[in-house]
Backbone as JSON, one array per atom type, in Angstrom:
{
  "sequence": "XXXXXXXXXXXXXXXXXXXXXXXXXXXXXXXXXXXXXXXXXXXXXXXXXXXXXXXXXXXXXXXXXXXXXXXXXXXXXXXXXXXXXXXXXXXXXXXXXXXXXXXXXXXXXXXXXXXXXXXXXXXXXXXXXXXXXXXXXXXXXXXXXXXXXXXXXXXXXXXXXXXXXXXXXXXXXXXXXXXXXXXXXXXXXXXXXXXXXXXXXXXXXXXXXXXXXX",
  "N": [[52.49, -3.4, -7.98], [51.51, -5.51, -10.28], [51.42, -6.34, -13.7], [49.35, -8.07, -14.66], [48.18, -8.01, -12.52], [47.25, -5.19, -12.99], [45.72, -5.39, -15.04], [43.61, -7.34, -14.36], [42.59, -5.6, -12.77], [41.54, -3.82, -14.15], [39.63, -4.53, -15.62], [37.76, -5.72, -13.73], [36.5, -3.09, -13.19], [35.22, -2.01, -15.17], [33.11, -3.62, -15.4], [29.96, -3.97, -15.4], [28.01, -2.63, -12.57], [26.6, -5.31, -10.98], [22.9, -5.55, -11.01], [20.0, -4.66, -8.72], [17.42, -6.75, -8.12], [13.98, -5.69, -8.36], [11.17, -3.87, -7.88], [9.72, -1.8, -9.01], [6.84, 0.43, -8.4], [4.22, 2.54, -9.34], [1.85, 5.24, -7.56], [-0.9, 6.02, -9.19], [-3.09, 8.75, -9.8], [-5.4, 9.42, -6.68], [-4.46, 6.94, -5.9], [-3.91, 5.02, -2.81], [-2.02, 3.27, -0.35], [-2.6, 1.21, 2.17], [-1.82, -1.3, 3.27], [0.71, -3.61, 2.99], [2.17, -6.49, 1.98], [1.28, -8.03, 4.2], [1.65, -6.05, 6.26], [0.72, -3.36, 7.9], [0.95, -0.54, 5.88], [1.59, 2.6, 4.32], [1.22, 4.66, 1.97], [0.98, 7.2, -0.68], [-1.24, 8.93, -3.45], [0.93, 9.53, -6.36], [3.46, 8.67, -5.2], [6.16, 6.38, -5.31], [6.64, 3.09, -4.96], [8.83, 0.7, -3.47], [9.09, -2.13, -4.24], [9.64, -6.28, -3.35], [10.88, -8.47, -5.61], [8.54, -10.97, -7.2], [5.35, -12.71, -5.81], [3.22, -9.56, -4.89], [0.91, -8.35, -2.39], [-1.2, -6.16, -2.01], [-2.97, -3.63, 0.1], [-5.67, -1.24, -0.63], [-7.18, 1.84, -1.87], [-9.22, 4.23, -3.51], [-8.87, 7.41, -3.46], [-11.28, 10.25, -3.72], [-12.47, 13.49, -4.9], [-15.85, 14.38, -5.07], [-17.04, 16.01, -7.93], [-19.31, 18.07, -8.03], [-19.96, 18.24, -5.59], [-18.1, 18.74, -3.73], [-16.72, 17.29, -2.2], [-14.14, 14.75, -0.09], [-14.24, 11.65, -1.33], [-13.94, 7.65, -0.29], [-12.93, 5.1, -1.6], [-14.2, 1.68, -1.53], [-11.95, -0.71, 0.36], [-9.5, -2.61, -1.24], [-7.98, -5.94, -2.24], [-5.07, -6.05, -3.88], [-3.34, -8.44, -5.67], [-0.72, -9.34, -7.04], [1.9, -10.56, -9.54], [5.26, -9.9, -10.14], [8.38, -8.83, -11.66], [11.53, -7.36, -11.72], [10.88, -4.64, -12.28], [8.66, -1.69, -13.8], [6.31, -0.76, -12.85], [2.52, 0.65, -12.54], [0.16, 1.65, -10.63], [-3.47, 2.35, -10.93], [-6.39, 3.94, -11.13], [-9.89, 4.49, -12.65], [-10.92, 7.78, -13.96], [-12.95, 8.96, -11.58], [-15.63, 10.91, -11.01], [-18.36, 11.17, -9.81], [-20.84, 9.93, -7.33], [-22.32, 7.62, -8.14], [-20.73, 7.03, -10.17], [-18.73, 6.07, -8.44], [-19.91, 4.11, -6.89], [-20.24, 2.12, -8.78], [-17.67, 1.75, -9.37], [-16.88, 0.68, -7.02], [-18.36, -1.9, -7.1], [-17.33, -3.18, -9.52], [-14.52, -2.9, -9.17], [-12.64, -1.82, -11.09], [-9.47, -1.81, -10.73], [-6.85, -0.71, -12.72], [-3.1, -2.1, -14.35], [-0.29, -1.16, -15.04], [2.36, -1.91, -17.38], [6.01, -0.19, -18.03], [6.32, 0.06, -20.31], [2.76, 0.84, -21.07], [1.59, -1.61, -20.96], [-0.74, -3.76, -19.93], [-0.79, -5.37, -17.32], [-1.22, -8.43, -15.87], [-3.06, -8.64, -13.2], [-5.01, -9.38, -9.62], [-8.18, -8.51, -8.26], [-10.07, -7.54, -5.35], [-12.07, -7.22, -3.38], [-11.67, -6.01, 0.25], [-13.9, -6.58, 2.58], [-15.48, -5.5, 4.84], [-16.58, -5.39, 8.58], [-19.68, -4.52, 9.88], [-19.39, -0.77, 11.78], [-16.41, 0.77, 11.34], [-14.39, 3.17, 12.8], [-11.58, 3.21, 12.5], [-10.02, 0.94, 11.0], [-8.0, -2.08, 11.15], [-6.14, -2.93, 9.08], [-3.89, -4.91, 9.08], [-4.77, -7.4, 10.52], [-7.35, -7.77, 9.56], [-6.54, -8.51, 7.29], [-4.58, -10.44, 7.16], [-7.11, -12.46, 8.07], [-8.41, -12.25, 6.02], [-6.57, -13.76, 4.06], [-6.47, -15.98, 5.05], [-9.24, -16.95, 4.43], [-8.85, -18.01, 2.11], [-9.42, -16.54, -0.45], [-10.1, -14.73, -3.36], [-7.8, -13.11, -4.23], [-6.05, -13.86, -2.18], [-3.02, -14.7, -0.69], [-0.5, -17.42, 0.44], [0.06, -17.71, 3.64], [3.65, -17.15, 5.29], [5.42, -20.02, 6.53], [4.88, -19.83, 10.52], [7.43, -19.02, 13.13], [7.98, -20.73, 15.76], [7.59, -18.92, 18.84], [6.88, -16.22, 21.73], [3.5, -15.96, 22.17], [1.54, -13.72, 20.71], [0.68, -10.04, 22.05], [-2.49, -8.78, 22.58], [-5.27, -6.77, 22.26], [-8.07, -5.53, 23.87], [-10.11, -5.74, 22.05], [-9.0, -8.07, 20.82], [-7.37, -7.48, 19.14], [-3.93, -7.34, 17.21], [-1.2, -6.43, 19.13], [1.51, -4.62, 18.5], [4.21, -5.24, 20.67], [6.47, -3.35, 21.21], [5.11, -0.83, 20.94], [3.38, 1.75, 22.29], [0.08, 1.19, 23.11], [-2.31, 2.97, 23.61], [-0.75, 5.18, 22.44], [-0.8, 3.99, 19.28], [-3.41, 3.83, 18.34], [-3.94, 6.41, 18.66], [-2.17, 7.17, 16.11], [-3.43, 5.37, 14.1], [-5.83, 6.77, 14.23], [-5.05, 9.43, 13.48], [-4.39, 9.03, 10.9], [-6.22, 7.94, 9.64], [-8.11, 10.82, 9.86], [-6.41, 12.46, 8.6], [-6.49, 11.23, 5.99], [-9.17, 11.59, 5.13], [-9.08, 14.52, 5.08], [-9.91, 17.39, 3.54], [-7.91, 18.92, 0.74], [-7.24, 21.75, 1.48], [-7.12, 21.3, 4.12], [-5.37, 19.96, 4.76], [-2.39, 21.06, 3.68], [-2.69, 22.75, 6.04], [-2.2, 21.46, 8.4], [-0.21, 20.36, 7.73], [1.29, 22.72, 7.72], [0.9, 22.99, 10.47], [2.77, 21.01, 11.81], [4.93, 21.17, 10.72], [5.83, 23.6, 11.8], [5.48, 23.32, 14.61], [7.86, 21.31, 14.87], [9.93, 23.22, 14.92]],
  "CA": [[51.36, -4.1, -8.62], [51.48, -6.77, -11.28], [50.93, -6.15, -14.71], [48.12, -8.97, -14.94], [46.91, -7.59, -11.26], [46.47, -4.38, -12.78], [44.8, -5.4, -16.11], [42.32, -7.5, -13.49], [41.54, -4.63, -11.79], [40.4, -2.57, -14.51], [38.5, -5.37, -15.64], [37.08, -5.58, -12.65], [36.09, -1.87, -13.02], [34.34, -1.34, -16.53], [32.12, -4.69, -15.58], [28.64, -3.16, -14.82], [27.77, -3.49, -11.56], [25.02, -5.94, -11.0], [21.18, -4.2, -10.57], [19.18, -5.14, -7.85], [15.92, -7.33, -8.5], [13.04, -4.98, -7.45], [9.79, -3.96, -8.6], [9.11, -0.17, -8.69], [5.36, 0.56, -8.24], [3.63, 4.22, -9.22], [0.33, 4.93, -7.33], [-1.6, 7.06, -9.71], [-4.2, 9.5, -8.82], [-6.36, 8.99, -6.22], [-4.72, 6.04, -5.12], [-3.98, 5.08, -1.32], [-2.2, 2.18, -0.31], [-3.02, 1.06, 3.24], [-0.96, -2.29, 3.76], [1.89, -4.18, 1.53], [2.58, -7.85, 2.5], [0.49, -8.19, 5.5], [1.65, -5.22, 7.23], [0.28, -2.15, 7.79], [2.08, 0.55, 5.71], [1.28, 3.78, 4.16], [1.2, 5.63, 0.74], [0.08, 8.1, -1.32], [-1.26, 9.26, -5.0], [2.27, 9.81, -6.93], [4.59, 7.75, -4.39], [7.31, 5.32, -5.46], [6.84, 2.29, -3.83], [9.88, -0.12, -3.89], [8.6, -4.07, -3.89], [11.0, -7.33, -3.87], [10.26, -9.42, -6.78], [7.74, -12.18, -6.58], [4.04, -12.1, -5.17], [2.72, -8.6, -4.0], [-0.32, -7.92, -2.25], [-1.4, -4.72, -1.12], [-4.68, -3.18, 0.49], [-5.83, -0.05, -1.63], [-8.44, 2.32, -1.75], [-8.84, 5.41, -4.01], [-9.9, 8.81, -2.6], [-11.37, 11.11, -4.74], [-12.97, 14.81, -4.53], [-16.66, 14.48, -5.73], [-16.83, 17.77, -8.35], [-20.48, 18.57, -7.6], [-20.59, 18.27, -4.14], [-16.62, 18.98, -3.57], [-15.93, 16.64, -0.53], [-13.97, 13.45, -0.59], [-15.05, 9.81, -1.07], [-12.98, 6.95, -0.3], [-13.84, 3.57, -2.35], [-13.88, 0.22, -0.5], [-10.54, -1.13, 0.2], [-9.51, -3.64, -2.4], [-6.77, -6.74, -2.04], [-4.51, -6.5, -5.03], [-2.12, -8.91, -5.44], [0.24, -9.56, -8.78], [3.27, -11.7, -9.55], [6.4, -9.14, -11.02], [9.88, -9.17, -11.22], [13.24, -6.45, -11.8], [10.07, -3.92, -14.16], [8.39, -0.04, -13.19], [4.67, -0.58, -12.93], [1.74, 1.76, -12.43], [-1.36, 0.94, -10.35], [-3.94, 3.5, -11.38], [-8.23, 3.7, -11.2], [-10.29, 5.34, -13.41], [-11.51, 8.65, -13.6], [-14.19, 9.04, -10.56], [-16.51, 12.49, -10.66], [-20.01, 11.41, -9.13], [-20.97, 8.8, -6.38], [-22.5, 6.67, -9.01], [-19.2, 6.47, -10.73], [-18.13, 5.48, -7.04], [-20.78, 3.21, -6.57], [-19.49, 1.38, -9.76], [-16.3, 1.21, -9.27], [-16.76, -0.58, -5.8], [-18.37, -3.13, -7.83], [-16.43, -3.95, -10.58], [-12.89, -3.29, -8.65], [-11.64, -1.76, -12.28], [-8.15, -0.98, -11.28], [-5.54, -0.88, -13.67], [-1.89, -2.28, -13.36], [0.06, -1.61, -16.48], [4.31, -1.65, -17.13], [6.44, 1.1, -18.45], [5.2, 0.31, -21.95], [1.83, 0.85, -20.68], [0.77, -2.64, -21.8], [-1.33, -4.1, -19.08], [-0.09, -6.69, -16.39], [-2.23, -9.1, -15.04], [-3.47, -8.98, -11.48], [-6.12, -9.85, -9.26], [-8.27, -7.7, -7.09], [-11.09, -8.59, -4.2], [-12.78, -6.24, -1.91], [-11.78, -6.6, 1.33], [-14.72, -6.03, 3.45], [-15.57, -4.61, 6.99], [-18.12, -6.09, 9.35], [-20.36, -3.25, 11.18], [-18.48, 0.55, 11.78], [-15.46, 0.74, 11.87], [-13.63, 4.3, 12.57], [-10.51, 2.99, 12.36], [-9.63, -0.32, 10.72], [-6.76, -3.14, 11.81], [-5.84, -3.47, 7.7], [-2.94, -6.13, 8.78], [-5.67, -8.23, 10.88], [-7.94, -8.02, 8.33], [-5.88, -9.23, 5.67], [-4.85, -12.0, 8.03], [-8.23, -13.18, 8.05], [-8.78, -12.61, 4.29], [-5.85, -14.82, 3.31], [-7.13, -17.18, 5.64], [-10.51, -17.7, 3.84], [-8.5, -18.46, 0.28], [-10.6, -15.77, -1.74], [-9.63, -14.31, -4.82], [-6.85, -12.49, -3.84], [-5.69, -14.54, -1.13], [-1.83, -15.84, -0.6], [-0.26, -18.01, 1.53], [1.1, -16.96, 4.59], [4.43, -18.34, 5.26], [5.19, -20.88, 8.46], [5.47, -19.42, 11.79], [8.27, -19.8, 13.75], [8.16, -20.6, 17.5], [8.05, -17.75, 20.12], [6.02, -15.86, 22.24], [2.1, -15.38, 21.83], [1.4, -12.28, 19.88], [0.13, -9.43, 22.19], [-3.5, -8.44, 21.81], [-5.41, -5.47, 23.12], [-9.28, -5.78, 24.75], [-10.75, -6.25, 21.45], [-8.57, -9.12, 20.35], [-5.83, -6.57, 17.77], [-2.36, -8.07, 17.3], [0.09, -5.3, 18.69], [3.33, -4.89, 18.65], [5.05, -5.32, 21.95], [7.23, -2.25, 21.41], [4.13, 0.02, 20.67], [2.45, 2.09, 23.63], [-1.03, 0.55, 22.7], [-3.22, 4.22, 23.35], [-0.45, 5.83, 20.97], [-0.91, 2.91, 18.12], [-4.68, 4.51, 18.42], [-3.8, 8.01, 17.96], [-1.74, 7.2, 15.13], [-4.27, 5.29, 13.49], [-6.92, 7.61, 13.67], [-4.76, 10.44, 12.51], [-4.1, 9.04, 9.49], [-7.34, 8.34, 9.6], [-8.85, 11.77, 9.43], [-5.42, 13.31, 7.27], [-7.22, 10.92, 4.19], [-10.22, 12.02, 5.05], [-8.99, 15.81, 5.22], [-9.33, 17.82, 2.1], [-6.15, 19.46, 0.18], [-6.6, 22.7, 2.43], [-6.64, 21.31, 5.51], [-4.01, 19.23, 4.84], [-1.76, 22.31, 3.96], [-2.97, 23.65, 7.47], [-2.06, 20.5, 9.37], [1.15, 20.37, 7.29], [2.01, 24.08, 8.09], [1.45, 23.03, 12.2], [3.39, 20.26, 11.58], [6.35, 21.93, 10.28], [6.23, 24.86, 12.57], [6.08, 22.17, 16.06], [9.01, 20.81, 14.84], [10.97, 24.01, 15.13]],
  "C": [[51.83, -4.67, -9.95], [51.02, -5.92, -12.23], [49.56, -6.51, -14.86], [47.15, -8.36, -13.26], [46.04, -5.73, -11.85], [45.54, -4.48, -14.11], [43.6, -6.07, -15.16], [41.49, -6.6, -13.04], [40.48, -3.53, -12.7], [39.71, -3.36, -15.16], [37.37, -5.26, -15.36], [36.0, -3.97, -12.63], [35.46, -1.38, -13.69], [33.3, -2.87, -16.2], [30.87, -3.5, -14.94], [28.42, -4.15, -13.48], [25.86, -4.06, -11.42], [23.47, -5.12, -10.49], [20.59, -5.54, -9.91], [17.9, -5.6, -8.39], [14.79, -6.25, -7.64], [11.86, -4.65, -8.45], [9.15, -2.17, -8.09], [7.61, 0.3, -8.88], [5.27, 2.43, -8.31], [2.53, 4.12, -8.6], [0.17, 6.51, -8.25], [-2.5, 7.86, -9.2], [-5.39, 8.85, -8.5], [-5.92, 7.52, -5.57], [-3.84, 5.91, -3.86], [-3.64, 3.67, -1.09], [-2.24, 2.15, 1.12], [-2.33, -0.32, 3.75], [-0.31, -3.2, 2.26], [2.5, -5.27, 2.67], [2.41, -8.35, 3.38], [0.7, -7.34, 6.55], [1.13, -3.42, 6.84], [1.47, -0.63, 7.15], [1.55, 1.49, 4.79], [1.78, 4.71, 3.13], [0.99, 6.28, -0.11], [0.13, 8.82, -3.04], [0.17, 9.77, -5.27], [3.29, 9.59, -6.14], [4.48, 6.73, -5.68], [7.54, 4.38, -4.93], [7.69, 0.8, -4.47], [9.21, -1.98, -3.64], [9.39, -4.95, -4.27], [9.93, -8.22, -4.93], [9.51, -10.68, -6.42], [6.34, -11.68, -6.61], [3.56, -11.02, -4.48], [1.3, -8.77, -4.11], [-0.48, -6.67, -1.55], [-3.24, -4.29, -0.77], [-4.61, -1.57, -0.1], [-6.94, 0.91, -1.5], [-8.32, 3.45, -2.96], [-9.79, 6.62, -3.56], [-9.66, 10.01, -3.69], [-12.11, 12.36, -4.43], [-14.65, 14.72, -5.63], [-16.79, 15.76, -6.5], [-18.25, 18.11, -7.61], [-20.37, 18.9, -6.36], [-18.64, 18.62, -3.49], [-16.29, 18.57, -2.12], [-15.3, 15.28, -1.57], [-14.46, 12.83, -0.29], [-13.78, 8.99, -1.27], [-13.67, 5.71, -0.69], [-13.14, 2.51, -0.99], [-12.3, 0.22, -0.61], [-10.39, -2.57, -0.65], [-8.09, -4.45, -2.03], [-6.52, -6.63, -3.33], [-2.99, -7.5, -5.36], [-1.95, -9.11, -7.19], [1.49, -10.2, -8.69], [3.94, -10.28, -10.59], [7.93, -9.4, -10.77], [10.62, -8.11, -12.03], [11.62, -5.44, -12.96], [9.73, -2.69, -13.08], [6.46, -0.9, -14.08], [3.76, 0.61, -12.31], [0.58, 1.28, -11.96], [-2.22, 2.26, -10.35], [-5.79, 3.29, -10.75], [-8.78, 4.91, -12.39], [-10.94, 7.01, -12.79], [-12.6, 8.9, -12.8], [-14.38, 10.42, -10.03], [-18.03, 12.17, -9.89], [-19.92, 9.89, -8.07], [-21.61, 8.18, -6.84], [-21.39, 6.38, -9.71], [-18.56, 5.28, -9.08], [-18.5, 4.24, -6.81], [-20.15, 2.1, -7.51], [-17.86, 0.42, -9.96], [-15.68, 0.14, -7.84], [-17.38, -2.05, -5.8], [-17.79, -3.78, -8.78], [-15.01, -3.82, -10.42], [-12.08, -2.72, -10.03], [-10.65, -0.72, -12.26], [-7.44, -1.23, -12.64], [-3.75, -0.91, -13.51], [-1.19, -2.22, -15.19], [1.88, -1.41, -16.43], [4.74, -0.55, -17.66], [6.38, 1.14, -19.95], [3.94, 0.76, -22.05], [1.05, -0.08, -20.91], [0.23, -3.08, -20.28], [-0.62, -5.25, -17.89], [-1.58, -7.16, -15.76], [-2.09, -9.21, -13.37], [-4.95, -9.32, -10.93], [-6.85, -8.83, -8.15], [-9.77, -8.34, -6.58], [-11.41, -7.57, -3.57], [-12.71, -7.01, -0.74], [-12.8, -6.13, 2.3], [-14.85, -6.32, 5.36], [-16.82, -5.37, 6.88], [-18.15, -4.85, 10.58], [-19.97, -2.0, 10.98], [-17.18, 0.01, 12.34], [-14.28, 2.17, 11.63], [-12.41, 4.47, 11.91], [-10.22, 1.68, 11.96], [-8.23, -0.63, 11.03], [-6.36, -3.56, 10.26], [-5.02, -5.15, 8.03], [-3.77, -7.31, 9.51], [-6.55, -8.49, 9.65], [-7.65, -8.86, 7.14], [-5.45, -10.45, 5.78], [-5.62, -13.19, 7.65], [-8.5, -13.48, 6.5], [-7.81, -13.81, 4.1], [-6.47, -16.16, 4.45], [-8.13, -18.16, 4.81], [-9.81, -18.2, 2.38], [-9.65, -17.9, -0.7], [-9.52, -15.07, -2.65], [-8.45, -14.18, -4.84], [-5.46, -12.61, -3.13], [-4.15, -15.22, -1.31], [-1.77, -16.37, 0.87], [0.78, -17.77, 2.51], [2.31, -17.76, 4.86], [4.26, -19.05, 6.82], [5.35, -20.1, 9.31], [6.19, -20.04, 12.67], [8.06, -19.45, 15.04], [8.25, -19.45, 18.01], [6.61, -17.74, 20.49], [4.71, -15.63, 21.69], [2.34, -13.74, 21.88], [0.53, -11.75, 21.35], [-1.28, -8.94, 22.11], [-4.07, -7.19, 22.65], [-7.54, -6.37, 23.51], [-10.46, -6.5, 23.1], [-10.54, -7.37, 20.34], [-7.3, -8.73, 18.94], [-4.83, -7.31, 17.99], [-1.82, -6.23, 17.86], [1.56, -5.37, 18.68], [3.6, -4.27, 20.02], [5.85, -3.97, 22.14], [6.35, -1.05, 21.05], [3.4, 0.23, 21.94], [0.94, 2.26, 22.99], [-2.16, 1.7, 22.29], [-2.16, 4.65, 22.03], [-0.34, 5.32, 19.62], [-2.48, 3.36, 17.58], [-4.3, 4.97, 17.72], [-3.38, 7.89, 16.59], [-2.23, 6.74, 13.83], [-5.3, 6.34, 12.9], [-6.32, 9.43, 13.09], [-4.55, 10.15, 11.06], [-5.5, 8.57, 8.61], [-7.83, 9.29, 8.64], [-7.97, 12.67, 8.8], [-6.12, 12.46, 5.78], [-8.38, 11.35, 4.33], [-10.24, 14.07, 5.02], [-9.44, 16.45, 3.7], [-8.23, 18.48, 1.78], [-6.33, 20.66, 1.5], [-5.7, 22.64, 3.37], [-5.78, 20.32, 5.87], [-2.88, 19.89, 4.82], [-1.86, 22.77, 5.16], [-2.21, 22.92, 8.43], [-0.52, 20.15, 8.97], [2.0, 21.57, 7.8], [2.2, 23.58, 9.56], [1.8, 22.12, 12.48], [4.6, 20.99, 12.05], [7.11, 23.03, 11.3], [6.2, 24.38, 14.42], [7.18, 21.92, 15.83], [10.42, 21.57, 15.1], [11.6, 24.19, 16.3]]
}
């Protein structure tokens, strides 16, 4: 090796290596995210959720333990979208003890999105609403449709490219082709009734979890 090849190399070796553009997201307590960028995906109070820089939107909810009455409540689901880039943000809600607090907060949408200074970031949020009962919601249909209408919240989907017609099931769902359609159910409605569980019986369902797997 070269003199000049090996001064290159250690060059080469004290340069910092370049950092990835990303966008680190906290969910604070109580909050629940339910889809991130039109697809259905899944996370919970004090998760780390990694986002590429640019436009996020996510579907949200926050589930809280009424004190009085000691069950949970889950607020509407809310579209939040925000513009960030390479920072550590925090999406949070306020303190919620009574179902008038609840009530409140499904009207005035007052999350909070702030950076690792805690100075605020601007975003936008929208209630995405349900038509009729619905046990189990289709979040990534839903959100579909929302960005469709161009409301608050609303981006633009990108082009679609050529192929096959999307899959649907009897009541018109997108599925995925590689999904056995009853177990896309099940899996729904367990996660379902695990946010709707309280802490116990989440421990319980965690213990016969753990102990199937053996």
């Amino acid at each position: 090796m070269t003199r000049f090849t090996r001064i290159t190399s250690l060059m080469m070796a004290l340069m910092p290596l370049p950092v990835l553009a990303e966008v680190q997201l906290t969910l604070g307590p109580c909050v629940n995210v339910q889809a991130v960028q039109g697809s259905e995906q899944t996370a919970s109070a004090g998760q780390v959720m990694t986002l590429a820089d640019g436009t996020a939107q996510l579907v949200v909810e926050c589930t809280t333990e009424i004190s009085r009455e000691e069950v949970l409540e889950t607020s509407d689901a809310f579209v939040v979208r925000f513009d960030a880039a390479d920072s550590e943000l925090t999406l949070s809600a306020p303190d919620i003890d009574s179902r008038n607090e609840m009530d409140s907060f499904n009207q005035q949408g007052d999350w909070q999105l702030t950076d690792s200074q805690g100075e605020q970031v601007a975003f936008t949020a929208d209630v995405l609403k349900k038509e009729g009962f619905q046990l189990v919601r289709d979040y990534a249909r839903e959100l579909a449709a929302y960005n469709r209408s161009g409301a608050a919240a609303a981006v633009t989907a990108p082009a679609a490219t050529a192929g096959p017609a999307p899959l649907t099931n009897q009541e018109g769902l997108l599925l995925d082709s590689h999904v056995d359609p009853d177990q896309e159910m099940v899996s729904r409605m367990l996660r379902y009734w695990y946010l709707k569980a309280d802490e116990q019986t989440r421990k319980e369902w965690d213990s016969w979890v753990d102990s199937s797997n053996r």
